[in-house]
N, C-alpha and C positions, 0 to 999 in steps of 0.2 A: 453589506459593504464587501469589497474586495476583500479578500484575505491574503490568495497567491495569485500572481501573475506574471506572467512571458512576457516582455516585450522586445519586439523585433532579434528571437532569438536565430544565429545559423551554424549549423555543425557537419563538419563534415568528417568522413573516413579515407583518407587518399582520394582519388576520384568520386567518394557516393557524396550526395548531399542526402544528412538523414535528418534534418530541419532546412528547411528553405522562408526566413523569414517570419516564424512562428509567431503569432501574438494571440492570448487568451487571460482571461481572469476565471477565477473559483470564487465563489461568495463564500464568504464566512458558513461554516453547518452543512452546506450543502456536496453532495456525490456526485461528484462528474465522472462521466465515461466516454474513454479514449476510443474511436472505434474503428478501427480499419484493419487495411488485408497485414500479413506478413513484409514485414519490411517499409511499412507506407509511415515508419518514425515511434510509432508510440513509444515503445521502451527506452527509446533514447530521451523521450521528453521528460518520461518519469527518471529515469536514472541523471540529466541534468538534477532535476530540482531536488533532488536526493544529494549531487554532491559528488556522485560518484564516476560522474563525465563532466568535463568542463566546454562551454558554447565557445567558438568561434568568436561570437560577440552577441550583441542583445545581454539584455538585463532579466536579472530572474529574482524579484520581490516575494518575501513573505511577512507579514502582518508589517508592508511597510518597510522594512529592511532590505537594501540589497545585498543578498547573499552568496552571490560569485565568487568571493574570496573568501568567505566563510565556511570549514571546516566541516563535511558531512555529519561527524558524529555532535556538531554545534548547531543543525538548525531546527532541531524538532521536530524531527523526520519520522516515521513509523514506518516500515517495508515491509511488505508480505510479497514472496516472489511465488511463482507460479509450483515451484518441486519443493517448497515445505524449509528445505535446509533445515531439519532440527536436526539435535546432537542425536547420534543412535544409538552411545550408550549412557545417555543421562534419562532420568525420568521424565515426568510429564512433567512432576513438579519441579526438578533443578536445570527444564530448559526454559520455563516461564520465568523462573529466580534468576536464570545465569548473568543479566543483564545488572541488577543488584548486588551480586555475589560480587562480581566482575570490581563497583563502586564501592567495596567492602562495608554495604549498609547495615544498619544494625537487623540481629538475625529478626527478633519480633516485628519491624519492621517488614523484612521481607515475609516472613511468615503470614501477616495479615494483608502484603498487595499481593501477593501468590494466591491465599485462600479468597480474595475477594475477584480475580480474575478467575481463576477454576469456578467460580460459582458463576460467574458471568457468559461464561461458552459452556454451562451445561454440565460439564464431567468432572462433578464428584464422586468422587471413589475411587477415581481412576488415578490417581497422584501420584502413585507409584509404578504404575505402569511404564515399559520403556515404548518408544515409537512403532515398535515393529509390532506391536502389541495390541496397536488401532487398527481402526479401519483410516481410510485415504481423508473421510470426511472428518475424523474426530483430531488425525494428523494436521489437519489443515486450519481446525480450530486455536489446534497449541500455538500453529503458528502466529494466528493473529494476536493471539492473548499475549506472546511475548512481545512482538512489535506495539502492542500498546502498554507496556509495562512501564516503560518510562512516563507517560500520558504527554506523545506526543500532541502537537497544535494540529500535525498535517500528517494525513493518513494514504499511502502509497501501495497501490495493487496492483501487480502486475499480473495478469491473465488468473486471478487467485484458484479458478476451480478447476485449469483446462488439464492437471492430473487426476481427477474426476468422473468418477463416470456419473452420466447423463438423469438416472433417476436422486442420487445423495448430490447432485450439481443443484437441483430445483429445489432444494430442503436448505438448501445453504446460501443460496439465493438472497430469498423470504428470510433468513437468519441474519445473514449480512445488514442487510436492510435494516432492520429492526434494531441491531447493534448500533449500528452508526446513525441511526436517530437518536438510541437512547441517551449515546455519550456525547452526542453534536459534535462530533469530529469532523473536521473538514476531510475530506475524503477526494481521488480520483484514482478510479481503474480502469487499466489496460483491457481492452478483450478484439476477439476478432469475430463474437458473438452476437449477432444484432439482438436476437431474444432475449438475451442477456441484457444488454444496454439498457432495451429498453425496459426490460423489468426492474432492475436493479436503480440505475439512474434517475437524476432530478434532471439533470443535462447533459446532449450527447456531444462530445466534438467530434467531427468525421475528419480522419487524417487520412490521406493519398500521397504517394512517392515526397515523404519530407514535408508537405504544406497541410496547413488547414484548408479545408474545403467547404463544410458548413457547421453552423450551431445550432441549437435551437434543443424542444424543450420532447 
């Protein structure tokens, strides 16, 4: 079943149009990947459905709801942006907690969704660690551990690995993947990667100047 869905979404920047009549749906579980050149709209489609740009017009559904007027940190959002944004001087572990800490959860609480996320990207031991202290790949990890801390429904990547270099991008990949099977998150990410797309991806949408252009599998 659908999960999210654009319909007849348009937005513009002064003169740009950076949707031109957008319409697409994500199945419930499944990864979709955004795929086009520089500028041909993706980020704007993720950062609508995020919340954090508002459409011109068109409607933007998740699990059913229309969410245009609903409050980014209220829609069940998870964002991983392309540069990590961790804190640089918090650890590994109080930037995966900061989101709890934030909602003044109880500490055992946060201590057991912190330890059970750390165990899920792999790096234990490293809890104490601060960022500068990683590599780019295990940086990139913390990040997504935080965006799924809350256990968002809809899971948001923007270009996730293109701070990456090219041999820890193909490890992270195959990692990705495997993630977002195990937790059935709904998932879509940005790239302007075709290799990418297609490894990672259950389905691609090709975006050019603002418009969809084709779907398929």
């Amino acid at each position: 079943r659908v999960y999210a869905e654009l319909k007849n979404i348009n937005k513009h920047f002064g003169d740009y149009k950076a949707s031109d009549n957008v319409n697409f749906g994500v199945e419930k579980g499944k990864l979709i990947g955004l795929l086009g050149p520089s500028g041909s709209g993706k980020t704007t489609i993720l950062r609508m459905i995020a919340g954090l740009e508002t459409p011109d017009s068109g409607d933007i559904i998740i699990d059913g709801v229309r969410v245009n007027d609903i409050a980014a940190s209220k829609r069940g959002i998870g964002f991983v942006f392309k540069n990590y944004e961790l804190f640089r001087y918090m650890t590994v572990y109080d930037n995966i907690a900061f989101g709890l800490i934030v909602q003044k959860a109880d500490k055992q609480k946060i201590y057991e969704r912190v330890r059970e996320l750390i165990k899920l990207i792999g790096l234990e031991g490293l809890e104490k660690r601060y960022p500068s202290q990683l590599s780019g790949g295990q940086r990139q990890r913390v990040a997504f551990a935080r965006a799924l801390e809350p256990n968002p429904k809809l899971l948001l990547l923007d270009e996730p690995f293109a701070a990456i270099d090219a041999k820890v991008r193909k490890e992270l990949r195959s990692w990705l993947r495997e993630m977002i099977e195990k937790l059935g998150v709904t998932s879509i990410f940005v790239t302007h990667d075709q290799d990418e797309a297609i490894e990672v991806a259950d389905e691609i949408i090709i975006t050019n100047k603002g418009r969809i252009e084709h779907t398929g599998t």
